[in-house]
PAGU-135272 format. One record per residue: y, z, x of N, C-alpha, C in turn; residue number from 1; residue in one letter. Coordinates in Angstrom, 1 decimal. Each point is the difference from the previous one (the first is absolute). Example, Ala and Ser with C-alpha at 12.3 -4.5 7.8 and 13.67 -1.06 7.14 Angstrom:
BEGIN
R,-5.7,7.8,13.2,1.2,0.0,-0.9,1.2,0.0,0.9,1,A;
R,1.1,-0.7,-0.4,1.1,0.0,0.9,1.1,0.8,-0.8,2,S;
! end
This chain:
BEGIN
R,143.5,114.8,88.3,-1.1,0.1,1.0,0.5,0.6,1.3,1,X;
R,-1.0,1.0,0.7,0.4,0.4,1.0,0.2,-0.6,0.9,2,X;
R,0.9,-0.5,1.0,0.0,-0.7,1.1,-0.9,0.5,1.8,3,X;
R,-1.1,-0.5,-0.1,-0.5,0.8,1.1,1.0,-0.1,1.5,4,X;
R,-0.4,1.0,0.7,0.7,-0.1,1.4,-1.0,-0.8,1.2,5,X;
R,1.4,-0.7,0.7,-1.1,-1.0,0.5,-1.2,0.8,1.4,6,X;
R,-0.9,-0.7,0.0,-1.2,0.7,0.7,-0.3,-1.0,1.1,7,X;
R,-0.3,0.5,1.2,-0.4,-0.8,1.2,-1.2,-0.8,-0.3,8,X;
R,0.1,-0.8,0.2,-1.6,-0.8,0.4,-1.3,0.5,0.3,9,X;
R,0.6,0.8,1.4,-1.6,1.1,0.5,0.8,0.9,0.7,10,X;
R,-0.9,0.8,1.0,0.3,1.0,0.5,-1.2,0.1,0.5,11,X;
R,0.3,0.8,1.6,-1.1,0.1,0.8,0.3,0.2,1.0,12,X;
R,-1.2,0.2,1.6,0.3,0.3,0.8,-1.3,-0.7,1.3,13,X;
R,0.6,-0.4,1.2,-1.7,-0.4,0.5,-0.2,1.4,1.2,14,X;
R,-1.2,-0.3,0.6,0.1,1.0,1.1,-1.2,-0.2,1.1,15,X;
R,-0.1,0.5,0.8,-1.0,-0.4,0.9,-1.6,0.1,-0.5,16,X;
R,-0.3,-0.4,-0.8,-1.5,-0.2,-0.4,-0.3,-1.5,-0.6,17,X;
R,-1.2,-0.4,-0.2,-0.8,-1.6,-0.3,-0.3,0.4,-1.5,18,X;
R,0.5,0.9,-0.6,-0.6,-0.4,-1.4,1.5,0.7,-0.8,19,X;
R,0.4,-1.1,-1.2,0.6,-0.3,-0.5,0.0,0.3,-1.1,20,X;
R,0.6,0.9,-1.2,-0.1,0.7,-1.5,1.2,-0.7,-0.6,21,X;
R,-0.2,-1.1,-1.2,0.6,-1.1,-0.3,-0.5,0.5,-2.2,22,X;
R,1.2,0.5,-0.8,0.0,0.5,-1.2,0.9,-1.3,-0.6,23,X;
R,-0.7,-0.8,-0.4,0.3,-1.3,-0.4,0.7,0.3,-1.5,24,X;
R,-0.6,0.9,-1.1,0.4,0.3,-1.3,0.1,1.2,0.1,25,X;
R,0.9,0.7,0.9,0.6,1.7,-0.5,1.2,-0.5,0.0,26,X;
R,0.9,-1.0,-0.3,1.2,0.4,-0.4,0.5,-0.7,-1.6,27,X;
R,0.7,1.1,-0.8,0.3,0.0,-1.3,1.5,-0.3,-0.5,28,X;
R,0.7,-0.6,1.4,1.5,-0.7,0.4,-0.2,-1.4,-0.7,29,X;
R,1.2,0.2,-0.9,0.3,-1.7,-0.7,1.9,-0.2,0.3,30,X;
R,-0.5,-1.6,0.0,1.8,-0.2,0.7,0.7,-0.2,-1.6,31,X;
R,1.0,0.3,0.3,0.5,0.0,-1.5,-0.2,-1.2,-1.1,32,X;
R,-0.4,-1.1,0.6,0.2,-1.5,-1.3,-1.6,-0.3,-0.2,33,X;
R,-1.0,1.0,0.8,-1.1,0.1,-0.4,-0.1,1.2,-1.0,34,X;
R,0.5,0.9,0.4,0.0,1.2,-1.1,0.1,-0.4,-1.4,35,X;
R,1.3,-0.8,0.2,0.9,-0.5,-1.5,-0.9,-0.9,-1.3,36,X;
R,-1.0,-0.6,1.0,-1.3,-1.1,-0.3,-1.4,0.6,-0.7,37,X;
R,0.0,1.6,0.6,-1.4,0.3,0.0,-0.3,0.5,-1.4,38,X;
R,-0.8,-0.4,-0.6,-0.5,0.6,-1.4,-0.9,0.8,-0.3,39,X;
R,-0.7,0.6,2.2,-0.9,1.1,-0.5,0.9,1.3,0.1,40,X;
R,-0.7,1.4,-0.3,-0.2,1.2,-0.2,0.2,0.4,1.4,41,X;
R,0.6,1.1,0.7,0.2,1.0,1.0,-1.9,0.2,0.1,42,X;
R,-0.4,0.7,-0.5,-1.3,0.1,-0.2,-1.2,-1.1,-0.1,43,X;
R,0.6,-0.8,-0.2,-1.2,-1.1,0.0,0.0,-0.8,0.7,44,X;
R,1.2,0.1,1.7,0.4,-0.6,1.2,-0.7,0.9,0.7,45,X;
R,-0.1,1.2,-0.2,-0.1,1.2,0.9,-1.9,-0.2,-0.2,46,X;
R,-0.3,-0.2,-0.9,-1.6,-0.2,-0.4,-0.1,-1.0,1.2,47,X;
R,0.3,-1.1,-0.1,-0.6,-1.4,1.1,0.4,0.5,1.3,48,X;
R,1.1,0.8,0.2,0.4,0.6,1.0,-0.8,0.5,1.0,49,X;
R,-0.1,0.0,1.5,-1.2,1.1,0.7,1.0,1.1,0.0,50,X;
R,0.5,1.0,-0.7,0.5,1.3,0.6,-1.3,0.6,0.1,51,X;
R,1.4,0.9,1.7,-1.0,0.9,0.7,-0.4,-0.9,1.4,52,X;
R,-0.1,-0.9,-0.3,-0.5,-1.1,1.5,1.0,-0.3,1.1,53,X;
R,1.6,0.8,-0.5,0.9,-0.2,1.3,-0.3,1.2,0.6,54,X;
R,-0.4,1.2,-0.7,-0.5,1.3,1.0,-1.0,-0.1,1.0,55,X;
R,-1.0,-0.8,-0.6,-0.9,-0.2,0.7,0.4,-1.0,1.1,56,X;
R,0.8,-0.8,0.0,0.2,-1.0,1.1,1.1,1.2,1.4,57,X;
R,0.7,1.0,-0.9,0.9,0.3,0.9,-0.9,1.0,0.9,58,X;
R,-1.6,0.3,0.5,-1.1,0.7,0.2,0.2,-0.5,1.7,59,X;
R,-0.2,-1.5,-0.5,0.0,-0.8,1.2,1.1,-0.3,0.8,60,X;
R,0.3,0.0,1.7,1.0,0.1,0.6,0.9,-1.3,-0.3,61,X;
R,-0.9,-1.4,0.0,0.8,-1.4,-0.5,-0.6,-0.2,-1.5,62,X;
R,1.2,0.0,-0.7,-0.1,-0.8,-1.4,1.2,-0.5,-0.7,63,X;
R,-0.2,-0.4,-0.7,1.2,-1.4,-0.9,-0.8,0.4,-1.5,64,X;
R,1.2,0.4,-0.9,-0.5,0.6,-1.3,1.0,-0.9,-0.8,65,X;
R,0.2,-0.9,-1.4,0.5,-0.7,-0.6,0.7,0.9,-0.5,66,X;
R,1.2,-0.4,-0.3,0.6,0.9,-1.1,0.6,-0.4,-1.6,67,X;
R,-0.4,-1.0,0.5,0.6,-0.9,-1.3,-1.8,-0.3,-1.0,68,X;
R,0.2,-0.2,-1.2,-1.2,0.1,-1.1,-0.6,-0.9,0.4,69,X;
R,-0.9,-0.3,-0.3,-1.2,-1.2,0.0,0.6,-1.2,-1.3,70,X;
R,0.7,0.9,-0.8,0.5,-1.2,-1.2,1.0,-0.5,0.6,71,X;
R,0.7,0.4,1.0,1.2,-1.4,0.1,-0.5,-0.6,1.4,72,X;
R,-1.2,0.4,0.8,-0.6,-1.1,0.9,-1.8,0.8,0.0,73,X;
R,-0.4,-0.4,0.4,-1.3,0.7,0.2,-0.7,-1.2,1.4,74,X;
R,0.3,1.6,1.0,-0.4,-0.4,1.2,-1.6,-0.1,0.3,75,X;
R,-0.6,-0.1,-0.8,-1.6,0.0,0.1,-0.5,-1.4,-0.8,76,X;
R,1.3,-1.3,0.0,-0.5,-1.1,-0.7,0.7,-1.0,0.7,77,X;
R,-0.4,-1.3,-0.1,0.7,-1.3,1.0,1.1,0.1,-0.7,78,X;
R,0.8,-0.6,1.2,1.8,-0.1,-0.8,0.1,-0.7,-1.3,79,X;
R,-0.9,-0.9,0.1,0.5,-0.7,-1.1,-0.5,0.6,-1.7,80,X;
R,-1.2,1.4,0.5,-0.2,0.3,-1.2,0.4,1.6,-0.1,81,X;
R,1.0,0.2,0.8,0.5,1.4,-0.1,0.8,0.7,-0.8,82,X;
R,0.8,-1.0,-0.5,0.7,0.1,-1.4,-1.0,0.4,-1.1,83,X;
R,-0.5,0.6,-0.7,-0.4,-0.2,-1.5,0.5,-0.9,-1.2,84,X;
R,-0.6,-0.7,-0.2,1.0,-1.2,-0.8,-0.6,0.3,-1.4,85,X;
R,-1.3,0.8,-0.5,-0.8,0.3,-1.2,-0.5,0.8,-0.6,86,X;
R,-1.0,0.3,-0.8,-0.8,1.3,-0.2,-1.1,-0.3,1.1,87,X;
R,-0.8,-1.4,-0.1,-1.1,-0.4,0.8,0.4,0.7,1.2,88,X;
R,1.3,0.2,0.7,-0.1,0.4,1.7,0.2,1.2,-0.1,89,X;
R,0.2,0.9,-1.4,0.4,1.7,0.6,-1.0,0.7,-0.8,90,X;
R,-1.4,0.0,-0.2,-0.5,0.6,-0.5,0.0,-0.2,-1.8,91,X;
R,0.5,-0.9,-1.1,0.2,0.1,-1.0,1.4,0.5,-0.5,92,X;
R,0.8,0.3,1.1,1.0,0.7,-0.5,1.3,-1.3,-0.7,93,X;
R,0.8,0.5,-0.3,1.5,-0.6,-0.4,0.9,-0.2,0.8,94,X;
R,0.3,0.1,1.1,0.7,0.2,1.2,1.3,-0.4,-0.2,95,X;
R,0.6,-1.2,-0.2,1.7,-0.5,-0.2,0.2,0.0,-1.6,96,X;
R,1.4,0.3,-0.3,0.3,-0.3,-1.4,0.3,-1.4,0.1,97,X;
R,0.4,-0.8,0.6,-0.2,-1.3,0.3,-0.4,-0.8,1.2,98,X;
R,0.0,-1.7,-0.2,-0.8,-0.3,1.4,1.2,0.3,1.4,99,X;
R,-0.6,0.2,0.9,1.1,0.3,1.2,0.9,-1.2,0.1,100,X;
R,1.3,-0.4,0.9,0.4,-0.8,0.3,-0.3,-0.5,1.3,101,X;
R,-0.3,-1.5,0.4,-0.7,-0.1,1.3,1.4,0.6,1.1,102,X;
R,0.8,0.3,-0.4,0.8,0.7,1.1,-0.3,1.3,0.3,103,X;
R,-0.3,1.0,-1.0,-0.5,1.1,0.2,-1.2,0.4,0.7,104,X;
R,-1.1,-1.2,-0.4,-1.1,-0.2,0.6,0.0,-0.5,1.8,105,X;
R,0.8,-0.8,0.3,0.4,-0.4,1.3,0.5,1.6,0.5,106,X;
R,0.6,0.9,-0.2,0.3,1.0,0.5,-1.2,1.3,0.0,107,X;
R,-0.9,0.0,-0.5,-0.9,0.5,-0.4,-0.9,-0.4,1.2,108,X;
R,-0.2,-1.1,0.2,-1.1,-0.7,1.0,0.8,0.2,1.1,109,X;
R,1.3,0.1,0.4,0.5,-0.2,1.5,-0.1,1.0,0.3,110,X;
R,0.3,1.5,-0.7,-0.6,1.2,0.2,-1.2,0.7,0.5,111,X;
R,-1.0,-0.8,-0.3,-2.1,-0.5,0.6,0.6,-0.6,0.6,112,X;
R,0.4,-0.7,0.6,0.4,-0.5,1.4,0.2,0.7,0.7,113,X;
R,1.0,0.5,-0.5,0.9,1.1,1.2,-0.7,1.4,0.6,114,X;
R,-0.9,0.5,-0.9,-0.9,1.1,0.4,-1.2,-0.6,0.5,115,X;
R,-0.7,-0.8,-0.3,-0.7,-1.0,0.8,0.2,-0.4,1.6,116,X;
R,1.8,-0.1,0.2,0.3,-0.4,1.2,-0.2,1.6,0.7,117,X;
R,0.6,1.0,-0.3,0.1,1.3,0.5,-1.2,-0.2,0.5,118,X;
R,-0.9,0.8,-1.1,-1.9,-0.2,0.5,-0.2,-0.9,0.9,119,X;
R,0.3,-1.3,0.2,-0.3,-0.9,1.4,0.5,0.9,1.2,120,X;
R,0.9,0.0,0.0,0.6,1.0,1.1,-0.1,0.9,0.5,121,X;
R,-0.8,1.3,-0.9,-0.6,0.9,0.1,-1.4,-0.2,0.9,122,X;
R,-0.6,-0.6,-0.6,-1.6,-0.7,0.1,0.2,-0.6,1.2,123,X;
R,0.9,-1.3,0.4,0.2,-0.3,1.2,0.1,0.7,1.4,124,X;
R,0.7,1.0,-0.2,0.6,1.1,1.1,-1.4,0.7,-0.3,125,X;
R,-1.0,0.1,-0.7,-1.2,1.1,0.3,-1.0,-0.7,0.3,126,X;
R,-0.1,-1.5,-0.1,-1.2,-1.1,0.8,1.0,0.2,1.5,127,X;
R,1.0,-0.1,0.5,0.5,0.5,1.2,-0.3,0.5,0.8,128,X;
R,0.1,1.2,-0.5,-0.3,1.4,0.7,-1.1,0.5,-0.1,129,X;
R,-1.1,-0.5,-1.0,-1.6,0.7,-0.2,-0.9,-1.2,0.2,130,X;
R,0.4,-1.5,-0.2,-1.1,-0.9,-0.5,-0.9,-0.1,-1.1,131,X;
R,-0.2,1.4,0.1,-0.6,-0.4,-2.2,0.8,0.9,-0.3,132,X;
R,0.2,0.4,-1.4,0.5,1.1,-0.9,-0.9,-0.7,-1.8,133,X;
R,0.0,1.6,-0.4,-0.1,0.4,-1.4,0.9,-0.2,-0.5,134,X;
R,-0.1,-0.5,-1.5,0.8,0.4,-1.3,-0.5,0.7,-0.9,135,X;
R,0.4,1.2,-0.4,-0.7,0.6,-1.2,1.0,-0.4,-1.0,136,X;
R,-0.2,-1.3,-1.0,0.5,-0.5,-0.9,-0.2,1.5,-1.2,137,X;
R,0.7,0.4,-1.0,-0.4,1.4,-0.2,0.9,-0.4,-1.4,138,X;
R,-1.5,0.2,-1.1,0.4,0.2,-1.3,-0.8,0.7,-0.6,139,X;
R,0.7,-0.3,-1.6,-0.8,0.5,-1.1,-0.9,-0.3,-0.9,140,X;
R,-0.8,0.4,-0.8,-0.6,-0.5,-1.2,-0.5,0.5,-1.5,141,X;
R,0.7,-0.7,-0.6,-0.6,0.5,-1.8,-0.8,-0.1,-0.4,142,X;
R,-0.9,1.4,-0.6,-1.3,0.0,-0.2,-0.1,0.7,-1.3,143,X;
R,1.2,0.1,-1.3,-0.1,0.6,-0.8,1.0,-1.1,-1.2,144,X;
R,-0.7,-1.3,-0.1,0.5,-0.8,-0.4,0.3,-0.5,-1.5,145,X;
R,-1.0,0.7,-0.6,-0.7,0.2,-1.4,1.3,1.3,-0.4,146,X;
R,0.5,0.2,0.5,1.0,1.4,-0.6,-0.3,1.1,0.8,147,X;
R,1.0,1.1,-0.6,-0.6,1.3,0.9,0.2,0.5,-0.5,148,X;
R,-0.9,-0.5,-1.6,-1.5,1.1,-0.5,-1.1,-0.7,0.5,149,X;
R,-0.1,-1.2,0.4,-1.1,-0.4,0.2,-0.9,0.2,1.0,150,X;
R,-1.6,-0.5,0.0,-0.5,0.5,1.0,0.5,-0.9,2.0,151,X;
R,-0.3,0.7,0.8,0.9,-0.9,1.1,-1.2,-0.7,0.1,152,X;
R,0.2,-0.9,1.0,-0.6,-1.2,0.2,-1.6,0.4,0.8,153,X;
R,-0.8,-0.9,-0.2,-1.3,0.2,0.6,0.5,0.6,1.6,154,X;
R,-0.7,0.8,0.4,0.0,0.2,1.6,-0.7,-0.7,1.2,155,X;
R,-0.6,-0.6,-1.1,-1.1,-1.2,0.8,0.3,-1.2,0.5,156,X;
R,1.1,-0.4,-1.2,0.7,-1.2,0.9,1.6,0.4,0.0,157,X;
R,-0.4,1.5,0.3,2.0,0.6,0.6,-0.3,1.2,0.8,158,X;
R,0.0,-0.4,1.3,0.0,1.2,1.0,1.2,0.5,0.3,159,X;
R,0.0,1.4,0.3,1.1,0.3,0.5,1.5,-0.3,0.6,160,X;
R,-0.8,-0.7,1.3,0.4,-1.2,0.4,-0.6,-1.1,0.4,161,X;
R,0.4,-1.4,-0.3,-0.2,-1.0,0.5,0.7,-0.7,1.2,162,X;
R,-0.7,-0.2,1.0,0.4,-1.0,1.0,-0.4,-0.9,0.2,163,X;
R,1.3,-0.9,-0.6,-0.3,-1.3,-0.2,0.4,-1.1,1.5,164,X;
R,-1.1,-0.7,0.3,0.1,-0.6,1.5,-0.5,-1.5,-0.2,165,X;
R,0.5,-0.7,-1.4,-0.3,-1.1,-0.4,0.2,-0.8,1.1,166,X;
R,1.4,-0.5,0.7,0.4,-0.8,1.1,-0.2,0.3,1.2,167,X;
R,-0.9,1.3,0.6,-0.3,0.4,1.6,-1.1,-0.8,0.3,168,X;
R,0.1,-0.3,1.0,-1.2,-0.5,0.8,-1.2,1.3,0.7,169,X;
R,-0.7,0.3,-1.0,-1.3,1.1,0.0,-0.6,-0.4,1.3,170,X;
R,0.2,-1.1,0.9,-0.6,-0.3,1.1,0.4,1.0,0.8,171,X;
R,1.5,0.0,0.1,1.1,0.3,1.2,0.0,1.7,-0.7,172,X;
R,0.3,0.1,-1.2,0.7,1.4,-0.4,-1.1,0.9,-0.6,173,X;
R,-1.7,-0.5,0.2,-0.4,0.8,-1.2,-0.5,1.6,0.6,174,X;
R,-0.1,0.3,1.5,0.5,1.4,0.4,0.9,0.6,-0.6,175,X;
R,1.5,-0.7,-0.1,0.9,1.0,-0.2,-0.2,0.3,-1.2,176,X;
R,-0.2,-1.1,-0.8,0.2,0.4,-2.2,-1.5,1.1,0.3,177,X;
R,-1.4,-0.1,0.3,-0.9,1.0,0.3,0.4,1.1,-0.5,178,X;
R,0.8,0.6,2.0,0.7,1.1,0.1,0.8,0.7,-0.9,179,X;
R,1.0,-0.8,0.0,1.3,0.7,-1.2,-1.5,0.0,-1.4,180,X;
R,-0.6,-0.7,-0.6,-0.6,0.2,-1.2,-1.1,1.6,0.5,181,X;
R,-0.7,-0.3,0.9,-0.5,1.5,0.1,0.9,1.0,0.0,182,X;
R,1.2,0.0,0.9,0.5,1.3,0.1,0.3,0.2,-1.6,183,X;
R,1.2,-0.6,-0.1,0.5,0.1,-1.2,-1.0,0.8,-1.5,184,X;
R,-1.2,-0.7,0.4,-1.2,0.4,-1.2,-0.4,1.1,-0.1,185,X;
R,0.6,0.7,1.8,-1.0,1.3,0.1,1.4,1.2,0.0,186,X;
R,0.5,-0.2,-0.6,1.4,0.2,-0.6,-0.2,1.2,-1.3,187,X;
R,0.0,1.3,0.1,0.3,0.9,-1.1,1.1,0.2,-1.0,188,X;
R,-0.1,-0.2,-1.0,1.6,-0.2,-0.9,-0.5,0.8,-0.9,189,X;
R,0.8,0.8,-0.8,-0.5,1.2,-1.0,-0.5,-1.2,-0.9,190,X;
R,-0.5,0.1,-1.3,-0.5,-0.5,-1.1,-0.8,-1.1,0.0,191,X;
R,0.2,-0.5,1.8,-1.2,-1.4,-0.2,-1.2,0.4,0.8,192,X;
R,-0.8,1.0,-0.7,-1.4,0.2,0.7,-0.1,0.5,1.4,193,X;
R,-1.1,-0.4,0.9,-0.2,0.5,0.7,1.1,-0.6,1.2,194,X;
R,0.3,-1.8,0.1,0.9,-0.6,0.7,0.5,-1.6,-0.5,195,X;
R,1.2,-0.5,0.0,0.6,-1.0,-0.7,-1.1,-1.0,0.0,196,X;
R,0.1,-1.1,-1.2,-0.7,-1.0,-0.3,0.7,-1.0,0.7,197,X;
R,-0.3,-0.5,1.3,0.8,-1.2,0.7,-1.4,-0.8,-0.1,198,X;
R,0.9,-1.9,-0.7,-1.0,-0.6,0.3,1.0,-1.7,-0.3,199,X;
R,-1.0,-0.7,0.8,0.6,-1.0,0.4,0.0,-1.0,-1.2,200,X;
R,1.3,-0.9,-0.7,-0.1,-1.4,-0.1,-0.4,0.1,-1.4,201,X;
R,0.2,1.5,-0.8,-1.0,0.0,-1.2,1.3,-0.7,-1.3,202,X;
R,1.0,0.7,0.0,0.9,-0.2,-1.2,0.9,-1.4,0.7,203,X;
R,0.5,0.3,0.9,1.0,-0.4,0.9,0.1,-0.3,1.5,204,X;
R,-0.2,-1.4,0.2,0.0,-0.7,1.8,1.1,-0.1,0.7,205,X;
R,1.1,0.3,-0.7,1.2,0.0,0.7,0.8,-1.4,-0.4,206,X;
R,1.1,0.1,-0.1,1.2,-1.1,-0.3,0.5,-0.7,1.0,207,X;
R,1.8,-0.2,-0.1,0.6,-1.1,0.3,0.1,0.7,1.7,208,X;
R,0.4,1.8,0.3,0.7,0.4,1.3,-1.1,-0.1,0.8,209,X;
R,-1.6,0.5,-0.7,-0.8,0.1,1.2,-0.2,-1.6,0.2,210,X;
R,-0.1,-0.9,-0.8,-0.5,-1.3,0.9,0.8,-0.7,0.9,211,X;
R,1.7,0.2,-0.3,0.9,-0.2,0.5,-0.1,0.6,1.8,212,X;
R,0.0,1.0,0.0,-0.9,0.6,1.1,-0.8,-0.5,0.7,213,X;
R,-0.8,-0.7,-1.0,-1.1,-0.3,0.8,0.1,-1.6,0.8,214,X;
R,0.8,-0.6,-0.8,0.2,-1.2,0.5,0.8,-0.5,1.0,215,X;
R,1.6,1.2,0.1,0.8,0.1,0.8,-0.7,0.0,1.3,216,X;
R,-1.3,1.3,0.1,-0.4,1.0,1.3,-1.7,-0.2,0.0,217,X;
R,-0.5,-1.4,-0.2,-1.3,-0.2,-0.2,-0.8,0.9,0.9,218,X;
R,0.9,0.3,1.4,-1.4,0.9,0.9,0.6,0.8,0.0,219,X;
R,1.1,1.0,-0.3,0.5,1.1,0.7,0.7,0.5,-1.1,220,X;
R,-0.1,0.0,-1.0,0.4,0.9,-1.2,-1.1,-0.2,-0.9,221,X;
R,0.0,1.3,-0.8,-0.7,0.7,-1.6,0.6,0.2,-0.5,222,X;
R,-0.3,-0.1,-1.3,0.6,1.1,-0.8,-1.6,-0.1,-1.4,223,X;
R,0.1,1.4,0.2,-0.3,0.8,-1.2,0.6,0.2,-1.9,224,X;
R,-0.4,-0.6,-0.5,0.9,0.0,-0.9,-1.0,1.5,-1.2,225,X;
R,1.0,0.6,0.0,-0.9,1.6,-0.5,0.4,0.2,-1.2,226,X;
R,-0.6,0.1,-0.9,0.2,0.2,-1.6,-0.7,1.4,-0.1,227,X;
R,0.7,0.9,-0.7,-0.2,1.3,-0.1,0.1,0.1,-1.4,228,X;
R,-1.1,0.4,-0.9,-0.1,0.3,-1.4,0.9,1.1,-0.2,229,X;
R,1.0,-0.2,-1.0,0.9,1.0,-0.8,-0.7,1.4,0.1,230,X;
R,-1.1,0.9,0.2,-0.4,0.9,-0.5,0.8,1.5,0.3,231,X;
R,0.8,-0.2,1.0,0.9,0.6,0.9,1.6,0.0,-1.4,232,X;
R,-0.2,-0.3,-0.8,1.6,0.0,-1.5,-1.2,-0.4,-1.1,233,X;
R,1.4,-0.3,-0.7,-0.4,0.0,-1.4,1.0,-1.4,-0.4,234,X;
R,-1.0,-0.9,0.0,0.8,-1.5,0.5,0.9,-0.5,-1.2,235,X;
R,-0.2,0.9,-1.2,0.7,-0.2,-1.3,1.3,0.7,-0.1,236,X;
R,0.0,1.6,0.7,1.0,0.1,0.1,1.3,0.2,1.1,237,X;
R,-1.3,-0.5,1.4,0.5,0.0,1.3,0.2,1.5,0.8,238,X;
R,-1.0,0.9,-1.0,0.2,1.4,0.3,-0.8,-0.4,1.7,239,X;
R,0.4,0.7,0.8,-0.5,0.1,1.4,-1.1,1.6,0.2,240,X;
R,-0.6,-0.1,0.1,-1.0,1.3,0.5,0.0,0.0,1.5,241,X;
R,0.9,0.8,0.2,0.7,0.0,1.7,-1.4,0.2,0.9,242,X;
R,-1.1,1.0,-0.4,-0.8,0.2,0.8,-0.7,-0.9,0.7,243,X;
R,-0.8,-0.6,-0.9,-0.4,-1.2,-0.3,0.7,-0.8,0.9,244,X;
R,1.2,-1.0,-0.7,0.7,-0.4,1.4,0.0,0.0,1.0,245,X;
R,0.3,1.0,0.5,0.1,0.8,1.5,-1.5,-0.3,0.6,246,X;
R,-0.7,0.3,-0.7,-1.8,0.0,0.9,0.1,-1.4,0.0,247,X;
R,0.2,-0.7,-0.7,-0.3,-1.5,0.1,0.9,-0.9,0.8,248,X;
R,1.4,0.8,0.8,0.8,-0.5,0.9,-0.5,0.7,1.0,249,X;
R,-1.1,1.7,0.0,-0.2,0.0,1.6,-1.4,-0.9,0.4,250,X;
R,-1.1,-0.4,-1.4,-0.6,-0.8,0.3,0.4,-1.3,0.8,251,X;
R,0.7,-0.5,-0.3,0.2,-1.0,0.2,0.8,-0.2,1.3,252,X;
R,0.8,1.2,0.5,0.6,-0.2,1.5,-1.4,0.8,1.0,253,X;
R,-0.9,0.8,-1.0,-1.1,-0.1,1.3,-0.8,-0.9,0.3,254,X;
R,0.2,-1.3,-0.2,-0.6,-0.9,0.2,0.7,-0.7,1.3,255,X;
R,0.9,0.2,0.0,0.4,-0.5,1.4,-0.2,0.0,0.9,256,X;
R,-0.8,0.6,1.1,-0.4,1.0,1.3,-1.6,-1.4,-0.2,257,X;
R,-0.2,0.1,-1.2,-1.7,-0.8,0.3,0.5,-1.8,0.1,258,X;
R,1.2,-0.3,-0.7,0.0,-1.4,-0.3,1.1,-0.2,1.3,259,X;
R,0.5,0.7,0.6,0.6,-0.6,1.5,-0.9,-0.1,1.1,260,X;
R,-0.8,1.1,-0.6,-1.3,0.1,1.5,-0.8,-1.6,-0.5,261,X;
R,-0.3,-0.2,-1.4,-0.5,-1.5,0.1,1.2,-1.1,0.3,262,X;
R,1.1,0.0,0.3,0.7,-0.9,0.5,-0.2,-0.2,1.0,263,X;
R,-0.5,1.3,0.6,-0.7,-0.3,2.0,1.2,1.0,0.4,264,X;
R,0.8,1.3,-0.5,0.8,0.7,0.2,-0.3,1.0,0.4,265,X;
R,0.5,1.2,1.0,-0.3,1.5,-0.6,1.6,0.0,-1.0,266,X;
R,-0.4,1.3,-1.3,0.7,0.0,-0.5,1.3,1.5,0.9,267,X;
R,1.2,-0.1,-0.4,0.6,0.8,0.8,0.4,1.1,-0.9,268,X;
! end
């Protein structure tokens, strides 16, 4: 077996702005005694994978992009269920050739800790200096589940993108999700019609980072948790259609200029 080379945790940078680009599953880094454990496929890590979503985070002047897999922590779930311990937690899949050791697992979770604590820090230093700030929590989603000969998934209950704002208080935040959902909608991307399908809360409300967020920063932090349908690759073989891509990362950093001015900002 090949021994992987070891891979940082995250990578990132902050900078003078209130909104925050946080790629929870773009990294495909395993520490070696997880590697040695795993019984999936290169390919079938890279499927559950969001590639493509640390480009889009690096758009934004502050972001924190994971670099390590979702299989040996997955930062979008409580500590205690971030480990995958089944098929039940990874989609049906096979995940370990055997069960982990709780020592391995203790290392796994102190890791969600540790990029958990960063993010506090980050987040802290931008309630500081701005009083509120954004997160654009920023992933992916499979919509071609049946195989890829099969047909993809209804569009009806799979928009483009989903912004899921299950844990915000719509009292306090529902200008800003508005905004960002208008701009974003009025958004031209080759292949999707006239302008993207953004729509709130349909597939997906958001997980473990955006509520975490929410709880830490009840009045002075958001986050957006943004699920973007695969249609931008080819989720079977991870082929990337660059163009595609690209429109759907400049979509998504034009939204910024509207969702700071609803912070109560001009944007700079």
């Amino acid at each position: 077996m090949e021994v992987p080379e070891p891979v940082a945790l995250w990578w990132g940078q902050e900078a003078d702005s209130p909104v925050v680009a946080v790629a929870a599953h773009a990294g495909h880094g395993l520490r070696e005694e997880i590697a040695a454990r795993l019984a999936l496929t290169g390919p079938d890590r890279l499927r559950e994978e969001d590639r493509g979503t640390a480009d889009w985070a690096i758009r934004f002047p502050s972001h924190l992009v994971a670099a390590r897999s979702r299989f040996e922590f997955d930062l979008n779930r409580p500590r205690e269920e971030a480990v995958y311990r089944g098929p039940e937690d990874a989609w049906g899949l096979e995940v370990w050739r055997e069960p982990l050791p709780p020592d391995v697992v203790a290392r796994s979770r102190a890791a969600h800790d540790a990029f958990y604590a960063v993010l506090a820090q980050v987040l802290d230093r931008a309630e500081v200096a701005f009083g509120r700030f954004v997160v654009y929590c920023l992933h992916s989603y499979n919509h071609r589940r049946g195989g890829p000969d099969a047909p993809p998934a209804d569009p009806a209950g799979h928009p483009d993108v989903n912004v899921g704002t299950g844990s915000m208080d719509r009292a306090r935040w529902g200008p800003l999700i508005d905004r960002f959902i208008d701009d974003l909608g009025s958004a031209k991307v080759p292949s999707r019609g006239e302008h993207l399908d953004v729509r709130e809360n349909v597939c997906f409300k958001g997980r473990e980072l955006p509520r975490w967020i929410h709880e830490r920063y009840p009045e002075t932090g958001s986050a957006l948790a943004i699920e973007v349908k695969k249609f931008y690759m080819d989720e079977h073989t991870g082929e990337i259609d660059h163009e595609l891509h690209h429109a759907v990362g400049d979509a998504l950093a034009a939204t910024v200029p509207g969702v700071i001015e609803s912070l109560g900002f001009r944007h700079r």
